[in-house]
C-alpha positions as CSV (number, residue, x, y, z in Angstrom):
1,X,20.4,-124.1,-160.0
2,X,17.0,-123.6,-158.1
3,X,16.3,-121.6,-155.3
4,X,16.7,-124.4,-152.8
5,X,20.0,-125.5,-154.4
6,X,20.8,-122.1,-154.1
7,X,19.8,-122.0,-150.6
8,X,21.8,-125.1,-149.3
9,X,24.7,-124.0,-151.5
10,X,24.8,-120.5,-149.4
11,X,23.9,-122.3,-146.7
12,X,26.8,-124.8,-146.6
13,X,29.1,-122.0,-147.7
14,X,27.8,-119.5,-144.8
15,X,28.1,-122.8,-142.5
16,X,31.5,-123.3,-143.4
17,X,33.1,-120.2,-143.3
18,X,31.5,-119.5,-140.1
19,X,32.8,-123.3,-138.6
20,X,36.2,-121.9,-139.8
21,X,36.1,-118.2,-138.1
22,X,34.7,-119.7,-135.1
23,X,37.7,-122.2,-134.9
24,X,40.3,-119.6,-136.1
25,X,39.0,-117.4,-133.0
26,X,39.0,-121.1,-131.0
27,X,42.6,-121.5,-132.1
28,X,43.8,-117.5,-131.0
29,X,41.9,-118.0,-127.6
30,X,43.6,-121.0,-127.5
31,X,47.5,-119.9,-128.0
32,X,46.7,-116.6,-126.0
33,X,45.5,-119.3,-123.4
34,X,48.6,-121.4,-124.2
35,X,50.7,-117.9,-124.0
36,X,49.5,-117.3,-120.6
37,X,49.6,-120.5,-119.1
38,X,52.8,-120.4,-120.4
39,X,53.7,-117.2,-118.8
40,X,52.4,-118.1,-115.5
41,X,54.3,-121.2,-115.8
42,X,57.6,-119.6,-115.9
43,X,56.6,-116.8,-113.6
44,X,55.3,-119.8,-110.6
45,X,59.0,-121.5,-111.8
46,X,61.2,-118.7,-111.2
47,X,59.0,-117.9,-107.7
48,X,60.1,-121.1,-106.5
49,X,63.1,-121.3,-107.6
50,X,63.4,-117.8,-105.8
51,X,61.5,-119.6,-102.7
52,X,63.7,-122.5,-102.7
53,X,67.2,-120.4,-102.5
54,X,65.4,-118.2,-99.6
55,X,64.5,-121.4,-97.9
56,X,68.0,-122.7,-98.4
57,X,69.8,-119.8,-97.3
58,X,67.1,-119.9,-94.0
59,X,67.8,-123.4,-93.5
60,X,71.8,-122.7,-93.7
61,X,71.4,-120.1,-91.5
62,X,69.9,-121.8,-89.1
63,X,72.3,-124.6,-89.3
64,X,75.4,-122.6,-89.0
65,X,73.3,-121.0,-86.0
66,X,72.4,-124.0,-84.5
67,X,76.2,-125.4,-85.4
68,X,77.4,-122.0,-83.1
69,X,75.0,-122.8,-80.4
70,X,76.5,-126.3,-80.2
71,X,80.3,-125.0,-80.2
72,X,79.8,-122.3,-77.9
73,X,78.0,-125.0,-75.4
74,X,80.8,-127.8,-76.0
75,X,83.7,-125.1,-75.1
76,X,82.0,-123.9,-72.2
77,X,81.6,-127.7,-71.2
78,X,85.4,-127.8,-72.1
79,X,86.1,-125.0,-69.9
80,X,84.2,-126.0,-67.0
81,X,85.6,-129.5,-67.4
82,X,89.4,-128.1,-67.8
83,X,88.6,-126.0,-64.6
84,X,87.9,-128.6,-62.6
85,X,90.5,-131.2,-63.7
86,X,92.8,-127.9,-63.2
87,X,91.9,-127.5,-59.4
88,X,91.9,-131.1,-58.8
89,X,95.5,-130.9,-60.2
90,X,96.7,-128.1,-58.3
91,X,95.3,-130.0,-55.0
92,X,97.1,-132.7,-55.9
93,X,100.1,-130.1,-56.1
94,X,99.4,-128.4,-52.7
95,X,99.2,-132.3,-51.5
96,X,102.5,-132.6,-52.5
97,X,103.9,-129.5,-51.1
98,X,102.4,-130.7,-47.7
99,X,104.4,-134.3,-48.1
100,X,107.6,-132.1,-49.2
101,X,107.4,-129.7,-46.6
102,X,107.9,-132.5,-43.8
103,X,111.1,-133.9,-45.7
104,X,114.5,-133.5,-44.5
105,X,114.8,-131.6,-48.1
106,X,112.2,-128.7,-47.2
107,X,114.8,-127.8,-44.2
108,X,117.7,-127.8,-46.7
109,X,115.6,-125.6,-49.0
110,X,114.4,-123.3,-46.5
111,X,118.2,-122.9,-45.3
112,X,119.4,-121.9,-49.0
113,X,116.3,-118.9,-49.6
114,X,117.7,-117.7,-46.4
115,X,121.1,-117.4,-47.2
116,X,120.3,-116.2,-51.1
117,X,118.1,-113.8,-49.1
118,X,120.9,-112.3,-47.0
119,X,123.3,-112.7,-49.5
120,X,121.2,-110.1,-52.2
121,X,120.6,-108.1,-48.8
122,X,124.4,-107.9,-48.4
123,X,124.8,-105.1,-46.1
124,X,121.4,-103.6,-45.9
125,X,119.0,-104.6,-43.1
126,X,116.6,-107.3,-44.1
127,X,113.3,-108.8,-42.5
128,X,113.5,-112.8,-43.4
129,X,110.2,-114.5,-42.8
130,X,109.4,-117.9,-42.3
131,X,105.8,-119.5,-42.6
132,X,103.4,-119.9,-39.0
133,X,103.5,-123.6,-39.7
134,X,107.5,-123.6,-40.0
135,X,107.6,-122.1,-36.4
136,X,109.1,-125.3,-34.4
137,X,112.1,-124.9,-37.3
138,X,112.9,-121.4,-36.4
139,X,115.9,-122.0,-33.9
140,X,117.0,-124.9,-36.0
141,X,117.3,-122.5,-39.2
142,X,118.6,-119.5,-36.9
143,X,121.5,-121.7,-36.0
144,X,122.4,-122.9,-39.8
145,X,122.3,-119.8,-41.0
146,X,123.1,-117.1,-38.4
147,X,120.0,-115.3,-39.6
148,X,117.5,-113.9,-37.4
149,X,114.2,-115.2,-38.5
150,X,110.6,-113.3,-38.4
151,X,107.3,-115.3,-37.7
152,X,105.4,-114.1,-41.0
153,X,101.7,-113.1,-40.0
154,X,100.8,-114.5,-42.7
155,X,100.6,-117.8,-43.7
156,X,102.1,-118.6,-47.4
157,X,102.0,-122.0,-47.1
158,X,105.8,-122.9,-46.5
159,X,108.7,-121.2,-48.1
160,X,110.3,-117.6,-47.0
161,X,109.8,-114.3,-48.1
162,X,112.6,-111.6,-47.5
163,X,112.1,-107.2,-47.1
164,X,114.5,-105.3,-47.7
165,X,112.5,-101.9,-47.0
166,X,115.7,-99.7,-48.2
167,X,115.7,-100.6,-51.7
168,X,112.0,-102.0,-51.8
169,X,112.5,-105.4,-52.7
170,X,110.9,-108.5,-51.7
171,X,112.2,-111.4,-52.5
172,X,109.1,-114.0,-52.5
173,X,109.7,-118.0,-52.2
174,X,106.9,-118.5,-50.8
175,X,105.1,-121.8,-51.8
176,X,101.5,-119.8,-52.3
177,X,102.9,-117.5,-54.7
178,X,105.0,-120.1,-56.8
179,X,101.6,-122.3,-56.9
180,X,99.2,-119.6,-57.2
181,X,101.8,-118.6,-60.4
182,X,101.5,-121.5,-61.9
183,X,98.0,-121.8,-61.8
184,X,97.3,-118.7,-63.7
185,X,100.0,-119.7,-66.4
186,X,98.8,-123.5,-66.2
187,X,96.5,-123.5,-69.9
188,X,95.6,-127.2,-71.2
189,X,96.8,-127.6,-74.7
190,X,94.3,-129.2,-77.1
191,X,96.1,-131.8,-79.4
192,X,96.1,-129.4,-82.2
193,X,98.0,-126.9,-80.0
194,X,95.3,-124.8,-79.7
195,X,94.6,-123.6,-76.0
């Protein structure tokens, strides 16, 4: 072989092995590339996947927030509502305790608390009152029941209220205490029985 044979042979040879270290160090860049891309593949994956549950759990959060907001305003819209329709009711009821109390049955009525009265009294002195507005009926009910009847000061709407001082007792018919009674137990029922 001459020189130049020589030459190309070692130059061939040199060529070569270099083309194949140079792609053997191409090819570990390139998995230690692969490796990291890899790496920071999985690592940008699991931070969203962490994101996305954060976000989730802020949007849920805000739901159920926005969901309490929402309750809290329709109840107090309930309650405001069930107020109202309550008082317009309990007008209506007063309404029909005026219409009552002009009825031959109101003087019936009014005779029967006063004899219950002085019947619980028995012997012990007793103060029966009658309403302001059931003044004109005062000799009327004096003479049916042979009780002597006391202009109440105040007015209770119709009804009677009895004292007996000796034992403490008063015995309360009065037609504001029965209605104001009944509206602090009246409660609207929602049709799953809840209040």
């Amino acid at each position: 072989m001459t020189l130049e044979e020589k030459i190309t042979h070692l130059q061939s040879n040199s060529m070569e092995q270099a083309r194949a270290e140079g792609n053997a160090i191409i090819d570990a860049h390139r998995e230690a590339l692969e490796k990291v891309f890899e790496d920071h593949k999985a690592e940008a994956l699991r931070q969203s996947e962490t994101r996305i549950k954060a976000e989730t759990t802020n949007a849920r959060l805000s739901l159920n927030q926005a969901a309490a907001r929402s309750q809290l305003e329709i109840k107090r819209r309930q309650g405001k509502v069930q107020q109202d329709l309550k008082d317009k009711i309990f007008e209506e009821a007063r309404s029909l305790v005026d219409d009552y109390m002009k009825t031959e049955a109101y003087n019936d009525f009014l005779v029967y608390c006063i004899r219950q009265a002085a019947c619980f009294a028995g012997q012990e002195p007793v103060v029966i009152y009658i309403n302001p507005s059931d003044e004109s009926k005062r000799s009327d009910l004096e003479d049916a029941t042979r009780v002597h009847l006391t202009i109440s000061a105040e007015d209770f709407i119709g009804g009677v209220r009895a004292v007996i001082r000796s034992r403490n007792i008063l015995i309360d018919n009065s037609f504001k205490t029965q209605l104001r009674n009944e509206y602090d137990k009246f409660m609207f029922l929602g049709g799953d029985g809840i209040a």
